[in-house]
C-alpha positions in Angstrom: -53.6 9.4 -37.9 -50.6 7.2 -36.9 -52.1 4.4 -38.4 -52.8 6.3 -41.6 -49.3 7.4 -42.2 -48.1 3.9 -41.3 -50.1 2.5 -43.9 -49.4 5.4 -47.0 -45.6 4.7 -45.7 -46.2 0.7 -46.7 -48.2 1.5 -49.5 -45.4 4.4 -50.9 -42.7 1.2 -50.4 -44.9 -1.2 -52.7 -45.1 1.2 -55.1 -41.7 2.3 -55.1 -40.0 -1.3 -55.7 -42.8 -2.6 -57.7 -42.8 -6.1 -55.5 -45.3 -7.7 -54.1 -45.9 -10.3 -51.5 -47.7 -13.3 -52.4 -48.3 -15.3 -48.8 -46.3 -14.4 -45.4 -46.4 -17.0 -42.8 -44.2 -16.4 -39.4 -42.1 -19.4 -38.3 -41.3 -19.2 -34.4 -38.3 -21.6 -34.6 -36.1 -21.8 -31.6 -32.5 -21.1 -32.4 -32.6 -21.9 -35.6 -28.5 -20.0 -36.9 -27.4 -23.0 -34.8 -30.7 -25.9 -34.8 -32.1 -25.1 -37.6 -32.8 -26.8 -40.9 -34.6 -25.6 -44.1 -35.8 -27.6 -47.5 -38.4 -26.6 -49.9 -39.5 -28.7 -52.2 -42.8 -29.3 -55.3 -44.9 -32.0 -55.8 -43.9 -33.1 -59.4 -47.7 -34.5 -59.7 -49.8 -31.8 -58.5 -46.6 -28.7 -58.4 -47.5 -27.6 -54.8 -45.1 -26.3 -53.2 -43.8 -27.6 -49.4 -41.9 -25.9 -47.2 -40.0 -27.9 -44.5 -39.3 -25.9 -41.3 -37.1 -27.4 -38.5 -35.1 -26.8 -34.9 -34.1 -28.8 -32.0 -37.5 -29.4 -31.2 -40.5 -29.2 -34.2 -40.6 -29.4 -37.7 -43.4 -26.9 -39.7 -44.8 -28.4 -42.6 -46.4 -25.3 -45.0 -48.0 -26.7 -48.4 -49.1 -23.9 -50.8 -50.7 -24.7 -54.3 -48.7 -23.9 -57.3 -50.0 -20.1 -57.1 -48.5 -20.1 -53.4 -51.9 -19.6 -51.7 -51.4 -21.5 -48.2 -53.6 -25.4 -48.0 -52.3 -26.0 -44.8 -49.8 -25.2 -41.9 -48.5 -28.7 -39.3 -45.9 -28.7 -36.4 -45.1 -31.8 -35.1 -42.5 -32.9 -32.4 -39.3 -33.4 -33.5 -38.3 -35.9 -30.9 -38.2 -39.2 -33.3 -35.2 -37.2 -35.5 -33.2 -35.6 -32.7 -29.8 -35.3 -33.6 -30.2 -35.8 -36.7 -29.5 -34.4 -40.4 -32.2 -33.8 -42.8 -31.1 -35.1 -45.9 -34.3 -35.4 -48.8 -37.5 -36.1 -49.0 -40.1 -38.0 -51.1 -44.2 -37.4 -51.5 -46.2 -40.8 -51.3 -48.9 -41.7 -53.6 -51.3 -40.8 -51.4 -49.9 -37.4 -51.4 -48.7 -36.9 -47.4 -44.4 -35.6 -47.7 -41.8 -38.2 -46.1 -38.6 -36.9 -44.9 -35.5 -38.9 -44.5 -33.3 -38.0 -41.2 -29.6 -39.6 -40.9 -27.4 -39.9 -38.1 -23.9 -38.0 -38.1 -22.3 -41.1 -39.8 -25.1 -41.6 -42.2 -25.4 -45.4 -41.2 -28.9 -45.1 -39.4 -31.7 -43.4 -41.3 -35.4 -42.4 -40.0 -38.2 -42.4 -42.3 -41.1 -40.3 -41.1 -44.5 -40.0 -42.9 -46.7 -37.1 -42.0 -49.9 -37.0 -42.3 -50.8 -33.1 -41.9 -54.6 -33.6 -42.3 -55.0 -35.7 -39.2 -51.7 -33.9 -37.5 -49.8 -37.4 -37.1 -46.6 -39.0 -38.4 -45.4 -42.7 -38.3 -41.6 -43.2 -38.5 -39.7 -46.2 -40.0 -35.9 -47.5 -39.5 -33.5 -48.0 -42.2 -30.0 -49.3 -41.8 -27.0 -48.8 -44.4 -25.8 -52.6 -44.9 -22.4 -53.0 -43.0 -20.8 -53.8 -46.5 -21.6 -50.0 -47.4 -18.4 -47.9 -47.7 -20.5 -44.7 -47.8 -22.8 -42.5 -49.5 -21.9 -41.0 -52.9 -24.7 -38.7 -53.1 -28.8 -37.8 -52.5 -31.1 -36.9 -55.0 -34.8 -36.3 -55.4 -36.7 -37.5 -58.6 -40.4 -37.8 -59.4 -41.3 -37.4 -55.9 -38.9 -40.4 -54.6 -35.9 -40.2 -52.7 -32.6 -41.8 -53.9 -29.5 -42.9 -52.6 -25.9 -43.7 -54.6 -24.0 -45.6 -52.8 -20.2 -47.8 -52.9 -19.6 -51.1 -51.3 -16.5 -51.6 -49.6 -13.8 -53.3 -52.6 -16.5 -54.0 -54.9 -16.5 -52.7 -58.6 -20.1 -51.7 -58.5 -22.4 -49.2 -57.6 -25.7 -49.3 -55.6 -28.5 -47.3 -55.9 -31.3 -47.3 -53.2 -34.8 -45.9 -54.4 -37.4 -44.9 -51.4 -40.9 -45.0 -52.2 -44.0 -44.7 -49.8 -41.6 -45.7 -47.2 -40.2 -48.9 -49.2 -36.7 -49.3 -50.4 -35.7 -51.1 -53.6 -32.0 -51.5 -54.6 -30.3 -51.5 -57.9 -27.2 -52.8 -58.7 -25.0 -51.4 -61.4 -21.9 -53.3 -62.2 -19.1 -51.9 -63.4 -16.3 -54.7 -63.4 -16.2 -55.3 -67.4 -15.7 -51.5 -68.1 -11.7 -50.6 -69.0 -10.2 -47.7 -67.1 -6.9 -46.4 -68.4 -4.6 -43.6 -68.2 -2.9 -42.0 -70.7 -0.1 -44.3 -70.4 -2.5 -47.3 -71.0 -2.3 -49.1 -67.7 -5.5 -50.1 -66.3 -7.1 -48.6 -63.2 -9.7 -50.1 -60.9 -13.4 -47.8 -60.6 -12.6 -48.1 -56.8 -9.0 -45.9 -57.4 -10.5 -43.8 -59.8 -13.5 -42.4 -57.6 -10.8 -42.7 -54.8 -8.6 -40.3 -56.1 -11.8 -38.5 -58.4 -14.7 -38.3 -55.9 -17.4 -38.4 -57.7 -19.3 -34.4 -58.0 -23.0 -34.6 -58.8 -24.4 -31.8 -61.4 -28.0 -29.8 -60.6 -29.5 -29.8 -63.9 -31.9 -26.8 -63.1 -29.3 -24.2 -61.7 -26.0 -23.3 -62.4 -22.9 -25.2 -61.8 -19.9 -22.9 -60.8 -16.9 -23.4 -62.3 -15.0 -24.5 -58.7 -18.0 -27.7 -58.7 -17.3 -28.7 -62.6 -13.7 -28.3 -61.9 -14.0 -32.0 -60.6 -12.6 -34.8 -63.2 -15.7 -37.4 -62.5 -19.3 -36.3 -62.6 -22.8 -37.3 -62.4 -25.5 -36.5 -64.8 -29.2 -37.2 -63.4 -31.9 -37.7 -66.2 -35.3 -39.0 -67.0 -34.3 -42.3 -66.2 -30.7 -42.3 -66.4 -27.5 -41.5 -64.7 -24.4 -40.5 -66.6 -21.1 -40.7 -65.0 -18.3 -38.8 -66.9 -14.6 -39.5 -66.5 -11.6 -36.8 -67.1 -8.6 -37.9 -65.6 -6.8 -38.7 -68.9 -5.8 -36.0 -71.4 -7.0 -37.9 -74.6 -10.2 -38.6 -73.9 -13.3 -38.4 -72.0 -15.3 -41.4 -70.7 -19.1 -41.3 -70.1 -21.0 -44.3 -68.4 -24.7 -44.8 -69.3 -26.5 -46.1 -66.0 -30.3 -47.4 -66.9 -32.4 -47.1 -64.1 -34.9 -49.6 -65.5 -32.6 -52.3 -66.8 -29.7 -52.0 -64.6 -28.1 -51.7 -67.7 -24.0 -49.6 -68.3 -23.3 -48.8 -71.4 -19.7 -46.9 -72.4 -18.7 -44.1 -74.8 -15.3 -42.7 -75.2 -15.3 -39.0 -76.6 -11.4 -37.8 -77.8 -10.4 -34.5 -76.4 -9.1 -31.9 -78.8 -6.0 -32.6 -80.7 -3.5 -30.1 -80.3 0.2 -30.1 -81.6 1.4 -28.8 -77.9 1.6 -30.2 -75.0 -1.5 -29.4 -72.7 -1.9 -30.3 -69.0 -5.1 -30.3 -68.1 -8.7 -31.0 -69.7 -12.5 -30.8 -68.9 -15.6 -31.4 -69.9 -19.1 -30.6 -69.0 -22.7 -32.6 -70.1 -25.2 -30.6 -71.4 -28.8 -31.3 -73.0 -27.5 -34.1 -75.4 -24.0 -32.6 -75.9 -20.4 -33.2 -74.2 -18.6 -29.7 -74.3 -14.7 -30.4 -73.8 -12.3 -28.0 -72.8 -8.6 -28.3 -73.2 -5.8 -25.9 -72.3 -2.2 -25.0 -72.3 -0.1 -21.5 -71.6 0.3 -21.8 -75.9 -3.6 -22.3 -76.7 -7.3 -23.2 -75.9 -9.4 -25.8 -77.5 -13.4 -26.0 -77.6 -15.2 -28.5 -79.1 -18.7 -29.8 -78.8 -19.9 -33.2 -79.4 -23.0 -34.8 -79.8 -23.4 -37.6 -77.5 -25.2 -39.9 -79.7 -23.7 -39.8 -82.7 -20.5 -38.6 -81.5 -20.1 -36.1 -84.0 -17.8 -32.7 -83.9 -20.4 -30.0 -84.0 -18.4 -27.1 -83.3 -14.8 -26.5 -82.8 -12.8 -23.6 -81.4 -9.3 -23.2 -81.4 -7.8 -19.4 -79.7 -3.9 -19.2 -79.7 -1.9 -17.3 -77.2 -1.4 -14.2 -79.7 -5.0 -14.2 -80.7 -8.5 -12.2 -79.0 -10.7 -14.0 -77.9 -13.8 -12.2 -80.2 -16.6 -14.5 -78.7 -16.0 -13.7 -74.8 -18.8 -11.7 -73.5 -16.9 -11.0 -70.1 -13.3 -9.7 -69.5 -11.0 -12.4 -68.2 -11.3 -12.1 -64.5 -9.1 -13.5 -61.5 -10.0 -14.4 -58.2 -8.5 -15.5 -55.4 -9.9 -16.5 -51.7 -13.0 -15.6 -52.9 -12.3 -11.5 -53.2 -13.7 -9.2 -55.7 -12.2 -10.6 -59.2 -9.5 -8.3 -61.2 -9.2 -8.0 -64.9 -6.7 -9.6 -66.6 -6.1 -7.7 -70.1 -4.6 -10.1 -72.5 -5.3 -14.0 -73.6 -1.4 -14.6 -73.0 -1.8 -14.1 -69.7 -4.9 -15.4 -69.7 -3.8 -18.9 -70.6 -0.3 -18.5 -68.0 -2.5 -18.4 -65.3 -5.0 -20.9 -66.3 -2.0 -23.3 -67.2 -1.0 -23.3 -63.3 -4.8 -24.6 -62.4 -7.4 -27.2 -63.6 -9.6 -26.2 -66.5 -13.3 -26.2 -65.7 -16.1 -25.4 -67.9 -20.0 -25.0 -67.2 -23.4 -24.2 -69.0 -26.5 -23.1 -68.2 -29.7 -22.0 -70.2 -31.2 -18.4 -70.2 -34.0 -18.1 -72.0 -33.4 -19.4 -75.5 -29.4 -19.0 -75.4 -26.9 -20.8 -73.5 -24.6 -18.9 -71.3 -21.1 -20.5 -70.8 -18.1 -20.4 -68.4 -14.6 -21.2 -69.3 -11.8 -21.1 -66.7 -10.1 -23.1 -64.5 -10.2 -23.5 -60.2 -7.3 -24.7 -57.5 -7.3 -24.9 -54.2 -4.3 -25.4 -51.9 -3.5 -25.8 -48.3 -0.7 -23.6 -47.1 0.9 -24.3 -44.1 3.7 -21.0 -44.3 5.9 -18.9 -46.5 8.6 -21.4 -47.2 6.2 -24.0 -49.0 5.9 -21.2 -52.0 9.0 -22.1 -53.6 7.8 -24.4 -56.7 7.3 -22.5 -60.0 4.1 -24.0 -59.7 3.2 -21.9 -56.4 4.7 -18.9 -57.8 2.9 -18.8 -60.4 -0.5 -19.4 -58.1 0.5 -16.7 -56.2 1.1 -13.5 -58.1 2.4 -10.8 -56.1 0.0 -8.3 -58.0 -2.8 -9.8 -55.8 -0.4 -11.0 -52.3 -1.2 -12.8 -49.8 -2.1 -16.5 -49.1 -3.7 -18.3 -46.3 -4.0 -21.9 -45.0 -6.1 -23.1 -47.1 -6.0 -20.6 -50.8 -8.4 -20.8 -53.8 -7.8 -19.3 -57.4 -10.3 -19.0 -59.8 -9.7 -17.5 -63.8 -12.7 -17.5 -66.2 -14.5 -15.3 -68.9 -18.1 -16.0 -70.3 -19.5 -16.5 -73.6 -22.9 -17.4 -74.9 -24.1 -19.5 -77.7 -27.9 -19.4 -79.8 -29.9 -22.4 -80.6 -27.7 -23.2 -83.9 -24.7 -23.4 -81.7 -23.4 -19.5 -82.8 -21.3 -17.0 -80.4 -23.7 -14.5 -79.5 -22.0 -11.2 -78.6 -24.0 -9.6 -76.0 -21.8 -7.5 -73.5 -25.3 -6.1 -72.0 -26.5 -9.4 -71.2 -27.5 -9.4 -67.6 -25.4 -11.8 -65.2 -27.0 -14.5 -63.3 -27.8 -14.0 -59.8 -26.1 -16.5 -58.5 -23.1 -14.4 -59.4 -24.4 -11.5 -57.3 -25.0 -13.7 -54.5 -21.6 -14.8 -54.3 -20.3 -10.8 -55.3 -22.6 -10.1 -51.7 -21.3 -12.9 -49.5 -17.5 -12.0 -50.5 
């Protein structure tokens, strides 16, 4: 009878929330809040799906087939990557995963190839090059594992591409390429990334607006890498990096023109286009470019007096991460956004294109006397009080755009759930 009940109980529960488990599979790990590393990934080839399982002592390998069905289940010693930090992964021609496993200071790197049918791995060393400064970024594309890295004082980049174990590296050089501030003295790539790390994009999820924020960025593509540049006010710089040839080539975009004086700009690559963003506490400029032709597609200008018709949001305000507050007017609006950095972000949902506009700071606060500047004052409103070391503020309302680059007015439209995500972990 007990049984019974326990199973019309599970049943009435399935029902109820109309969900449905495809495949279950219990993963003993042993402390894994403090050991424990996770990364699933899909064969681009054959779209199964792995699952990479790890604490202080074994890794699980899981592969499921692209309806999720389980092919096969490994746990192998973890003893050749001790102490170390999974960082990517690639999938061989032969189809077996490798996974890549770096020391704290990134320098040493272990290459280990499993091979789940016969339950055995192989590992291989790699060693950054003393002449490596460090380790832009990681990425994963077409089943190989990539590395973008700077040389100490040289005005190039590196790229390191791992496959089936074997490292090739590609050398972009960026010495004949003019960097120049709005003042037109010339600045060195190594000051620029210095001062402007450089912020890689995901181009299959949703960049929030505190990540696009950043003034250089990286673009990964079939076969390309973009790098855009916003530090100046009058113009945004986009480098072309061809992964085939090696190959840089340069395109300067103009921000929007504006009679008053703005202090701060943006701009954010998105399937072919360059959106640019440009603010001041007077106004706020749109425009979108096409990146081939460079051509003005679209062009927005909202004034302090004016509504903004196309927002599908209220203006919110966060700060520290709380639960955001309304702010009712585009005044104040653009007074808060002209004490920050303007940020601005896309994403596609189903056939429109939902977009962010806003701005982020963050600022480290060692006591009360520090908020003196207008600047600070401004930051910190006393509507919302309170400050802490270290103090983030966020402003930003959404909008969406169809295919023919139109406003779409949709207050209904359902948020994404990232945004519930963070709402849950604040």
């Amino acid at each position: 009878m007990k049984k019974l009940l326990l199973l019309l109980c599970f049943f009435y529960n399935a029902v109820l929330l109309s969900q449905t488990v495809l495949n279950s599979f219990a993963l003993n790990l042993n402390r894994p809040l403090e050991n424990g590393q996770i990364l699933n990934v899909e064969d681009v080839k054959t779209n199964d799906i792995y699952v990479f399982a790890a604490d202080d002592k074994f890794i699980n390998i899981l592969k499921y087939n692209k309806s999720l069905f389980l092919k096969y289940q490994f746990t192998d010693s973890i003893k050749l990557a001790r102490d170390r930090s999974l960082i990517g992964h690639s999938i061989s021609d032969d189809g077996n995963p490798l996974l890549y496993w770096a020391t704290n200071n990134l320098r040493n790197i272990r290459i280990i190839k499993y091979f789940p049918e016969t339950k055995t791995s192989r590992a291989l060393n790699f060693d950054l090059p003393t002449t490596t400064e460090y380790i832009i970024t990681t990425f994963q594309k077409n089943n190989m594992f990539y590395m973008l890295c700077k040389e100490t004082n040289q005005q190039h980049l590196l790229l390191y591409e791992f496959n089936n174990g074997k490292a090739e590296v590609k050398m972009f050089d960026l010495s004949g390429i003019l960097f120049q501030n709005d003042k037109g003295q010339n600045l060195a790539f190594n000051t620029i990334i210095r001062y402007y790390p450089i912020e890689k994009m995901n181009s299959d999820s949703f960049n929030t607006l505190d990540k696009t924020v950043q003034k250089t960025k990286m673009y990964i593509t079939e076969g390309h890498i973009f790098l855009s540049f916003d530090y100046s006010l009058k113009k945004t710089q986009v480098l072309d990096l061809n992964l085939s040839t090696t190959n840089v080539v340069e395109k300067n975009f103009n921000q929007p023109v504006s009679d008053k004086a703005s202090k701060s700009s943006n701009s954010f690559l998105y399937e072919n286009k360059l959106l640019q963003l440009k603010a001041s506490k007077e106004e706020l400029l749109f425009d979108i470019k096409d990146f081939d032709s460079g051509k003005t597609l679209k062009s927005v200008s909202v004034s302090k007096k004016d509504s903004i018709s196309f927002k599908n949001s209220p203006f919110f305000l966060q700060i520290n991460g709380n639960k955001p507050q309304q702010i009712k007017t585009t005044e104040k609006f653009l007074k808060q956004l002209s004490s920050l950095n303007t940020s601005i972000s896309a994403f596609k949902n189903q056939q429109n294109t939902l977009l962010s506009f806003g701005g982020f700071a963050e600022y480290q606060i060692s006591g009360f006397d520090n908020i003196q500047s207008n600047l600070l004052a401004d930051f910190f409103d006393n509507d919302f009080g309170g400050y802490s070391e270290y103090s983030s503020k966020m402003i930003y309302f959404d909008a969406m755009l169809n295919q023919n680059l139109e406003f779409v007015n949709n207050r209904q439209s359902e948020p994404l759930a990232i945004d519930n995500v963070f709402y849950y972990l604040n």
